[in-house]
C-alpha positions in Angstrom: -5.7 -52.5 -97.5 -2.1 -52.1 -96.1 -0.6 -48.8 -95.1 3.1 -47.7 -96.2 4.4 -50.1 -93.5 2.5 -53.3 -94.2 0.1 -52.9 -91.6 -3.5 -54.2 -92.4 -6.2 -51.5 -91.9 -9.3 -53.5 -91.0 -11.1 -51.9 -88.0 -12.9 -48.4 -88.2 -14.2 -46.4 -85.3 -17.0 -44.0 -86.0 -17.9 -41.1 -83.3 -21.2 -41.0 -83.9 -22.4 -38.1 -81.9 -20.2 -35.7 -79.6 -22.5 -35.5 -76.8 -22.2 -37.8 -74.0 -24.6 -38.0 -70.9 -21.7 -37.8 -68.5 -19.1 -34.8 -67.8 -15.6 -37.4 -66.9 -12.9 -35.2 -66.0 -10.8 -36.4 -68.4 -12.6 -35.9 -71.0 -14.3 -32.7 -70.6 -14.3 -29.9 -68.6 -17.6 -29.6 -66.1 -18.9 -26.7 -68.1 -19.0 -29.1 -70.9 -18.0 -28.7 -74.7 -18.9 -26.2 -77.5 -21.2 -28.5 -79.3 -21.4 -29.3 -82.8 -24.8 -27.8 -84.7 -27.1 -30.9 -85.9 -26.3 -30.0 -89.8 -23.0 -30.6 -88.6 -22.6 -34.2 -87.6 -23.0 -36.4 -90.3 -26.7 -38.2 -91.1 -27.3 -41.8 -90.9 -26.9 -42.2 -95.0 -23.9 -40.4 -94.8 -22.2 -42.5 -92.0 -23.1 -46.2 -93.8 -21.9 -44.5 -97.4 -18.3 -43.8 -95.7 -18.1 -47.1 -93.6 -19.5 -48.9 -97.3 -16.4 -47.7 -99.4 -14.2 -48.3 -95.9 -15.5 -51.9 -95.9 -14.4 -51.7 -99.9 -10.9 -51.2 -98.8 -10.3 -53.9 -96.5 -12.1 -52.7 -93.3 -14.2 -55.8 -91.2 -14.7 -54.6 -88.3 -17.0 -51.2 -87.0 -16.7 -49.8 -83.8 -19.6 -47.1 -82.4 -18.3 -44.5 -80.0 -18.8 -40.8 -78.9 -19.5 -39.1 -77.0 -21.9 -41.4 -75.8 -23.5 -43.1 -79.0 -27.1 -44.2 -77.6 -27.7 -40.4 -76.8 -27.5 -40.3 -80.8 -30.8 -40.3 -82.5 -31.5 -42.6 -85.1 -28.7 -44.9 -83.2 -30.6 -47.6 -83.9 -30.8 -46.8 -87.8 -27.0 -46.8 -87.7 -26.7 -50.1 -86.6 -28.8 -51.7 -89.2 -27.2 -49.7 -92.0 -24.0 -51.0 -90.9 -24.4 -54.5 -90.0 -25.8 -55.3 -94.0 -22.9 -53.6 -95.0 -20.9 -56.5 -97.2 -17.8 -57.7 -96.0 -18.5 -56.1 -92.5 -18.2 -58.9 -89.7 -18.3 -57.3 -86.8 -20.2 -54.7 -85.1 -19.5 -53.4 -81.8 -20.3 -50.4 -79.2 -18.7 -48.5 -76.6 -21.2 -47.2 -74.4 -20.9 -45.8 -70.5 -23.9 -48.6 -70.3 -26.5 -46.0 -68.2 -28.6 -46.3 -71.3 -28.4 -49.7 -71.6 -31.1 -51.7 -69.7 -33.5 -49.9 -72.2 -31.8 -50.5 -75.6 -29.8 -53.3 -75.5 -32.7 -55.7 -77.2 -32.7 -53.5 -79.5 -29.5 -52.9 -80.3 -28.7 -56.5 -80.5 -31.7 -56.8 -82.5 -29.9 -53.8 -84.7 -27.1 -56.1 -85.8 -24.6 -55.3 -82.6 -22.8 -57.9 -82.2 -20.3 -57.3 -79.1 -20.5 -54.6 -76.1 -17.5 -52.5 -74.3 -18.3 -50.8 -71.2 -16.5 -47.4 -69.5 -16.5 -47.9 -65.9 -13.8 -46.6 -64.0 -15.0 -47.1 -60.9 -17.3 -49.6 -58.7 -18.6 -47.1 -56.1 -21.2 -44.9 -56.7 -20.2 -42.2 -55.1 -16.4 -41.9 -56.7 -18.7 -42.6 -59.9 -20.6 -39.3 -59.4 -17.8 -37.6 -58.6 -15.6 -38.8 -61.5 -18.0 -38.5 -64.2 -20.0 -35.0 -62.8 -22.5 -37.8 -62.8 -25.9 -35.6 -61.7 -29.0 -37.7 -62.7 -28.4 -40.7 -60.6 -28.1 -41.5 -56.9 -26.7 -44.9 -58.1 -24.8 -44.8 -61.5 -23.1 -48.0 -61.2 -25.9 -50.4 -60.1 -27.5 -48.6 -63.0 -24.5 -50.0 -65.8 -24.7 -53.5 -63.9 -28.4 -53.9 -64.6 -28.2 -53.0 -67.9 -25.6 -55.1 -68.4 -28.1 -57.8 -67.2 -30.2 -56.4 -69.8 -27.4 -57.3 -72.1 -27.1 -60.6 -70.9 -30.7 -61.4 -71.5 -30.7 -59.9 -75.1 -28.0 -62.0 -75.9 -24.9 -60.2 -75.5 -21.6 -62.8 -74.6 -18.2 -61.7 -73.4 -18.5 -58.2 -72.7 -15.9 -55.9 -71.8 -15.7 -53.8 -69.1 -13.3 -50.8 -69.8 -11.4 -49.0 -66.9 -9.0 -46.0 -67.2 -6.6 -46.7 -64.3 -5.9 -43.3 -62.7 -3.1 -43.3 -59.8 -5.0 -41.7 -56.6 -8.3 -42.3 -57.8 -9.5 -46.0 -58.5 -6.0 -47.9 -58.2 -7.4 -48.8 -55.1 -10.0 -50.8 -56.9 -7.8 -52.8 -58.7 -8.6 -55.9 -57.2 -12.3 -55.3 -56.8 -12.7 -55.4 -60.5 -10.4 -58.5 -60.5 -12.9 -60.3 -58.1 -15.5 -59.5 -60.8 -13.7 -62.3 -63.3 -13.8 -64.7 -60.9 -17.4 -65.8 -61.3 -18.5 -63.9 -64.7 -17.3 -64.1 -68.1 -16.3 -60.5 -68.2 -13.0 -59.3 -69.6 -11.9 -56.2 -67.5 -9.4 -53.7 -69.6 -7.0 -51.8 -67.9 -6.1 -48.7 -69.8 -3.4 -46.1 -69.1 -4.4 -42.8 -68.7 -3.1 -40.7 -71.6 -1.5 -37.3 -72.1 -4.6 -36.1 -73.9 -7.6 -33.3 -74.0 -8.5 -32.7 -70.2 -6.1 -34.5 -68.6 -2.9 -33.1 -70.3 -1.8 -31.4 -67.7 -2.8 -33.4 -64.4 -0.1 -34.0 -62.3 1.8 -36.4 -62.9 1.1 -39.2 -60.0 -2.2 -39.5 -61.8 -0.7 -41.6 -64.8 0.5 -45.0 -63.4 1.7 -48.1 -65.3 -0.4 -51.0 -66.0 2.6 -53.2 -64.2 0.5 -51.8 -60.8 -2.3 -53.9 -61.7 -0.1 -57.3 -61.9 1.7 -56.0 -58.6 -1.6 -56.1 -56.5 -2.6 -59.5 -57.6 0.1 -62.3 -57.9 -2.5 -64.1 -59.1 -2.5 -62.8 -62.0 -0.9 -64.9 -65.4 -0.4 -64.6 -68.6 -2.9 -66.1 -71.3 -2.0 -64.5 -74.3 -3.5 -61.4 -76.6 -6.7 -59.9 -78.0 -6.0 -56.8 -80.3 -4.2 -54.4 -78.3 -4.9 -56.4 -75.0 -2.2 -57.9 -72.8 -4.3 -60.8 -71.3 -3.9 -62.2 -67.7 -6.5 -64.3 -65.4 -6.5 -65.9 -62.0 -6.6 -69.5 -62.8 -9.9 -71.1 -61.8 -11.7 -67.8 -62.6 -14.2 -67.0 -65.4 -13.2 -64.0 -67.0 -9.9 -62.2 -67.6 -7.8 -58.8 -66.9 -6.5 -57.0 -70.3 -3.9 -54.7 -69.7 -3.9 -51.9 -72.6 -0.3 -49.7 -72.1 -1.0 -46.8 -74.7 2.1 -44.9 -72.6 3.9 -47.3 -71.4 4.0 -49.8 -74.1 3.3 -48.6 -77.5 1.3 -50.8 -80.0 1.6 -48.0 -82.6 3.7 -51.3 -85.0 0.6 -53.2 -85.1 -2.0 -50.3 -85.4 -4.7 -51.3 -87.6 -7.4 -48.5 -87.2 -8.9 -45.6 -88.8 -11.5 -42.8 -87.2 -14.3 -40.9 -88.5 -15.1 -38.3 -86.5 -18.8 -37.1 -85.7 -18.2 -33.9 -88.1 -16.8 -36.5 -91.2 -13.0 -36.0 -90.7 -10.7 -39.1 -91.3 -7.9 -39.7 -88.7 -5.5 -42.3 -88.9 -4.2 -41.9 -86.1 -5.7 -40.9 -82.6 -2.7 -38.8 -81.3 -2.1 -36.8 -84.7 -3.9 -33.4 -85.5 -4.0 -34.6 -89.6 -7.4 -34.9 -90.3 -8.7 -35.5 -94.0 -12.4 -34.2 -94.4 -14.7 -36.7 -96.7 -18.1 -35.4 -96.1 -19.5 -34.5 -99.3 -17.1 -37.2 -100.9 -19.0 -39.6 -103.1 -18.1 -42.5 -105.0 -14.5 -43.1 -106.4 -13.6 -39.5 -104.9 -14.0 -40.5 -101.5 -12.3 -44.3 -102.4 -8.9 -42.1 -103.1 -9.8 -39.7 -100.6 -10.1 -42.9 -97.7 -7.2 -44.9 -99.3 -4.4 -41.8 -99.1 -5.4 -41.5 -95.5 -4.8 -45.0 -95.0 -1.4 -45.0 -97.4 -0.1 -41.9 -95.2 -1.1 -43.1 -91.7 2.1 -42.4 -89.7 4.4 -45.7 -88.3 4.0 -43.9 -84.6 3.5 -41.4 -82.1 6.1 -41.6 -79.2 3.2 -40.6 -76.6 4.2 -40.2 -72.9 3.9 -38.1 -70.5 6.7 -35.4 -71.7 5.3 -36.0 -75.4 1.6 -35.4 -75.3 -1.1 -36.0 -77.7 -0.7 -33.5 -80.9 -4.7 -34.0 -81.7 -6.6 -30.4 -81.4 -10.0 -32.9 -80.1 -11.1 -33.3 -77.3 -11.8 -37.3 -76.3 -15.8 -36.5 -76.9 -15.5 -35.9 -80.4 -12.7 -39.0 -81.3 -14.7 -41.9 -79.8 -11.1 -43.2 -78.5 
């Protein structure tokens, strides 16, 4: 289904739980977050009725967030539901990866067909201190052996996801660079935004994704995947993906929709429009999914004088 300005709404990402396992301070405040009650977030049935009418209307493609999704229960049941789902042909997660070395068989065995990994940093100690990381003396090694785990269950060019912060892991950059050279990953580069926790850091904190091309000269051009700017170092395995939410809008070739963990519709990340369809059923929540999609708005001018509008914290939008 196309929205008022022809774009083709295809890919839906569900936030399947607003708990996470991990504290980032970007995302929420060390305290943590008022959590939603259980008879608030929205059941197994209820999650693969909405993503059945979305997949009615156009959308192919399901993406699993949070929070982190394998603290959900009944993860698992989720995945199944959704992969039978007809004219769904791609499953994916999101996942800091800490959980992973024990359920990727069985995610993969669920009907998951690709992985994305958050890891912002390669040192465990910067790790712990990023995330308020407190149940693990080595966080990292942790999300590298369960992404060994992955690799054994079956799982082929996963992503590893990086928000590049100025002062804090730009100094990495060509660490996770080195990671490409003899592995099939593809490491994404994402601006920090203007949103929930870090709304008001100062501003030195949010650098351009240009910085990564200026440490590595390396670095060229192959082309692009979704919202991806892709680059490599010829002779090397895997790739760099630059994603420029800030810097370089891709708000003309949008093609999402979000369903929060509570069963609110957003069409777009930054906006605090939010259409409710839990309790929706049938040809009611068709028209209910389809005006969301037909109003979407062409763009939101984020930057750093022009914040996100959304009244969410990151932990219950999945991103």
């Amino acid at each position: 289904m196309q929205d008022s300005f022809k774009r083709e709404i295809n890919y839906l990402r569900i936030s399947v739980t607003d708990l996470c396992n991990l504290r980032c301070r970007y995302c929420m405040p060390e305290d943590g977050v008022e959590k939603f009650s259980h008879d608030r977030i929205l059941s197994v049935e209820e999650i693969a009725e909405i993503t059945s009418v979305c997949a009615e209307l156009g959308v192919n493609k399901v993406r699993l967030t949070g929070g982190e999704p394998l603290v959900r229960k009944g993860i698992f049941d989720i995945c199944r539901e959704i992969s039978k789902i007809p004219g769904i042909k791609e499953l994916c997660i999101t996942t800091n990866g800490l959980l992973l070395k024990q359920t990727a068989s069985e995610l993969k065995a669920a009907g998951v067909d690709r992985l994305n990994i958050s890891i912002d940093t390669l040192k465990n100690q910067k790790y712990k201190e990023l995330t308020r990381c407190k149940f693990s003396e080595r966080p990292v090694d942790e999300i590298f052996e369960g992404i060994e785990a992955a690799k054994t269950a079956g799982f082929q060019n996963i992503k590893l996801n990086a928000v590049l912060i100025g002062g804090t892991n730009d100094d990495e950059i060509n660490d996770f660079v080195a990671l490409t050279e003899m592995e099939d990953y593809q490491i994404r580069f994402i601006e920090l935004m203007p949103i929930g926790e870090a709304m008001n850091w100062e501003k030195s904190c949010f650098i351009p994704n240009e910085t990564v091309l200026s440490k590595d000269s390396r670095l060229t051009k192959i082309g692009e995947s979704g919202v991806a700017t892709l680059y490599q170092v010829p002779g090397y395995k895997g790739c760099i993906g630059l994603i420029s939410p800030v810097n370089h809008h891709f708000c003309s070739h949008c093609n999402r929709l979000r369903l929060t963990a509570d069963g609110k519709l957003k069409a777009c990340l930054h906006s605090r429009f939010e259409t409710p369809v839990r309790g929706l059923h049938g040809e009611e929540l068709k028209a209910a999914i389809a005006k969301q999609i037909a109003e979407k708005p062409e763009n939101y001018d984020l930057g750093y004088d022009n914040p996100s509008s959304t009244l969410r914290n990151m932990n219950q939008i999945g991103g």
